[in-house]
C-alpha positions as MATLAB code, in Angstrom:
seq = 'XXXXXXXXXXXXXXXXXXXXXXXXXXXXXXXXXXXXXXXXXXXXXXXXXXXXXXXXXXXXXXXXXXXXXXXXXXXXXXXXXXXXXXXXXXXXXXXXXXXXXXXXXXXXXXXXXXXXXXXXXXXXXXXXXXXXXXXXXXXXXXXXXXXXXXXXXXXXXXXXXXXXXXXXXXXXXXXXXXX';
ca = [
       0.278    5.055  -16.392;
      -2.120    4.796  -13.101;
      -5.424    3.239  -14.158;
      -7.933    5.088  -12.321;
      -9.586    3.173   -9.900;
     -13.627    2.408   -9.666;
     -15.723    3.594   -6.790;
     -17.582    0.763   -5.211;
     -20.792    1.495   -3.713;
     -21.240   -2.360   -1.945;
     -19.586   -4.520    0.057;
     -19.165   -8.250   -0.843;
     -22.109   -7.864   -2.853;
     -23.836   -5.508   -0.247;
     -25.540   -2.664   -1.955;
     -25.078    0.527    0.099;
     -28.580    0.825    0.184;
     -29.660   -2.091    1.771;
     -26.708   -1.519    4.455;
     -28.334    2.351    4.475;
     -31.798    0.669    5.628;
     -30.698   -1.476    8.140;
     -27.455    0.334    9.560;
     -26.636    4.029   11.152;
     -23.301    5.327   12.151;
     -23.881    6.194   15.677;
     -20.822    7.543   17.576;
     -22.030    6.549   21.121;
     -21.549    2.812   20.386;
     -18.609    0.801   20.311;
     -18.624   -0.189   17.321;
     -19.703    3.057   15.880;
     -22.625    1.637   13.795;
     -26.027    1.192   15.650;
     -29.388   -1.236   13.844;
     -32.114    0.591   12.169;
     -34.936   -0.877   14.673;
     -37.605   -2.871   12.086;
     -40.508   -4.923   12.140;
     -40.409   -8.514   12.847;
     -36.829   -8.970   14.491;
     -37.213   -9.903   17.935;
     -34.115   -9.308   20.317;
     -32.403   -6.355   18.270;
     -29.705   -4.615   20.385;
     -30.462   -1.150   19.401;
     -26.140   -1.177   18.892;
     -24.131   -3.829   16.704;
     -20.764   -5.090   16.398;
     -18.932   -7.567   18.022;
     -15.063   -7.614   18.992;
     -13.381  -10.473   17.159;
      -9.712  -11.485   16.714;
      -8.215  -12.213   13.296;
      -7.029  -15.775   12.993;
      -3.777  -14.768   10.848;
      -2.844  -11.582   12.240;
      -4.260  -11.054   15.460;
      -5.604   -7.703   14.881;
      -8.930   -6.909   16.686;
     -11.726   -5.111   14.891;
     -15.391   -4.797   15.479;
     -17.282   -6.504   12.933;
     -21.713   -7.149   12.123;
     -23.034   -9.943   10.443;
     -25.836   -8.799    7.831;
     -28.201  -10.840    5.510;
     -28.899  -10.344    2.183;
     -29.881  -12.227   -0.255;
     -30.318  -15.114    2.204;
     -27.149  -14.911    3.244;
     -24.705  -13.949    6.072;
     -22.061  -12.388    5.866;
     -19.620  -10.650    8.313;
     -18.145   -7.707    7.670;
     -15.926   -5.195    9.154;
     -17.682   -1.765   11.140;
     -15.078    0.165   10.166;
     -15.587   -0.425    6.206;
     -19.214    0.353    6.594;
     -19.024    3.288    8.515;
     -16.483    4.994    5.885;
     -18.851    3.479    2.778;
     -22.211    5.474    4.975;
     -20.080    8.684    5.396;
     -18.697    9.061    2.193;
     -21.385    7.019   -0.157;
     -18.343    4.672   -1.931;
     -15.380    2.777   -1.405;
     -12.767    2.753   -3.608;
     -11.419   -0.530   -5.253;
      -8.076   -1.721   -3.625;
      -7.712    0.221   -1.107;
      -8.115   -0.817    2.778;
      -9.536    1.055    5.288;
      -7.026    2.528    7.950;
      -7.259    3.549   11.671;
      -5.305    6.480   11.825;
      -4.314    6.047   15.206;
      -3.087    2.492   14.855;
      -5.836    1.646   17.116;
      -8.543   -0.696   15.470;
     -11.334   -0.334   17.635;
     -12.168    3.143   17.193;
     -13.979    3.722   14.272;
     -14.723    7.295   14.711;
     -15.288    8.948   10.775;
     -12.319   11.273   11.901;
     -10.096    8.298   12.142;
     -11.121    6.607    9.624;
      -9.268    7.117    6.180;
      -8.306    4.831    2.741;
      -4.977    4.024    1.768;
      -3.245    1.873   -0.195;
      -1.800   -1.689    0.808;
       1.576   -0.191    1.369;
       0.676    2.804    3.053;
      -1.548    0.737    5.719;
       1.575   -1.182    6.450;
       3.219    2.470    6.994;
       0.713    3.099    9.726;
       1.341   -0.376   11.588;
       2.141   -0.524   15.365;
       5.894   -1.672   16.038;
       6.631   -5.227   16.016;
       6.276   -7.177   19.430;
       9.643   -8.484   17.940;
      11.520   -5.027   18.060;
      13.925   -4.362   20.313;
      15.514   -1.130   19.962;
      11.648    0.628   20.552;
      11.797    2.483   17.563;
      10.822    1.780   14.085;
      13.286    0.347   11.130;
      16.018    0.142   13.682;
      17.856   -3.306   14.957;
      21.249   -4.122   16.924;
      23.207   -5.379   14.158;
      25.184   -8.000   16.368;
      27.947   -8.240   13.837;
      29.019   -4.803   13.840;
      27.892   -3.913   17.374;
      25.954   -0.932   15.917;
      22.631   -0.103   15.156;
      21.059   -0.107   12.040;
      18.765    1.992   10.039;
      16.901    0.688    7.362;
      13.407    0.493    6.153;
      10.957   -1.024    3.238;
       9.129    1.048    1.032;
       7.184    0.482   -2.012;
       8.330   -3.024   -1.630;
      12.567   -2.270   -1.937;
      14.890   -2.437    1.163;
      16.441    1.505    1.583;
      19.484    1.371    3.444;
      20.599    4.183    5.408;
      23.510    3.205    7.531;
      25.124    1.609   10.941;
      25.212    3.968   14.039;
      27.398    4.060   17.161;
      24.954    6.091   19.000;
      21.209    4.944   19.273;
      19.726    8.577   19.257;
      21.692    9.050   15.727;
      20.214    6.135   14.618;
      16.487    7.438   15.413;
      17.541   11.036   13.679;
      18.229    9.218   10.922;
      15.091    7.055   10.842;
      12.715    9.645   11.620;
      14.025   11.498    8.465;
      13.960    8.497    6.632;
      10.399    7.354    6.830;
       9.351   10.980    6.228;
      11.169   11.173    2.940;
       9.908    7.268    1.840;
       6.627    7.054    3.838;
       5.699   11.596    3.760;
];
């Protein structure tokens, strides 16, 4: 039986509305967030976020440093922006780009999904060599192969002569494992 899961209304201790005094979704900045001008902070860019590069998996996402409670912490735009527009977050699920690209946090594009579904989602690998998703040269058989992960088990759906029945096959397969 699914347990249902809790709707968070923080992040990393934030409370939404401390983040809701400070911080404004503003869809003419980069980021998509822009600073609640205040008293007595010199130098505030009326927009936030800065680019930055994740050490493990090289993704690129926009991300704003708040303090509370004196202390920092950094956090992504894109997971404020979706806890300002819809007033929660829900507890383990990620954030998702819908268009596979990370720096446009746009509400529109914006929506949560589960762990395995995000990985659904994910660009092809720079690795990947026939262009197309869950297909690879099997060098063995000197035929392609189509087969995909889902719900962490391997699905297996055959070796191919020809490339284009290969991506016929795939296409259908990650609509009936991924919808």
């Amino acid at each position: 039986m699914n347990a249902i899961k809790e709707r968070i209304t923080s992040i990393s201790g934030i409370p939404l509305e401390h983040i809701q005094s400070i911080l404004k979704i503003d869809p003419s900045s980069p980021s998509g967030l822009m600073w609640i001008p205040r008293e007595l902070h010199f130098n505030q860019k009326d927009k936030c976020g800065t680019v930055r590069i994740g050490k493990k998996d090289g993704y690129r996402r926009f991300t704003v440093t708040i303090t509370y409670d004196k202390k920092q912490y950094t956090v992504t735009c894109s997971k404020i922006i979706f806890l300002l527009a819809n007033g929660f977050l829900t507890e383990g699920k990620y954030i998702d780009h819908i268009d596979c690209n990370s720096l446009n946090n746009k509400i529109e594009n914006l929506r949560e999904v589960t762990a395995c579904q995000n990985g659904h989602n994910s660009k092809i690998s720079k690795i990947n060599t026939s262009g197309n998703k869950g297909i690879t040269w099997n060098k063995k058989n000197k035929k392609w192969l189509v087969q995909m992960v889902a719900n962490g088990k391997f699905h297996y759906f055959g070796l191919y002569e020809n490339k284009e029945d290969a991506i016929k096959v795939s296409i259908e397969a990650r609509k009936k494992l991924h919808g």
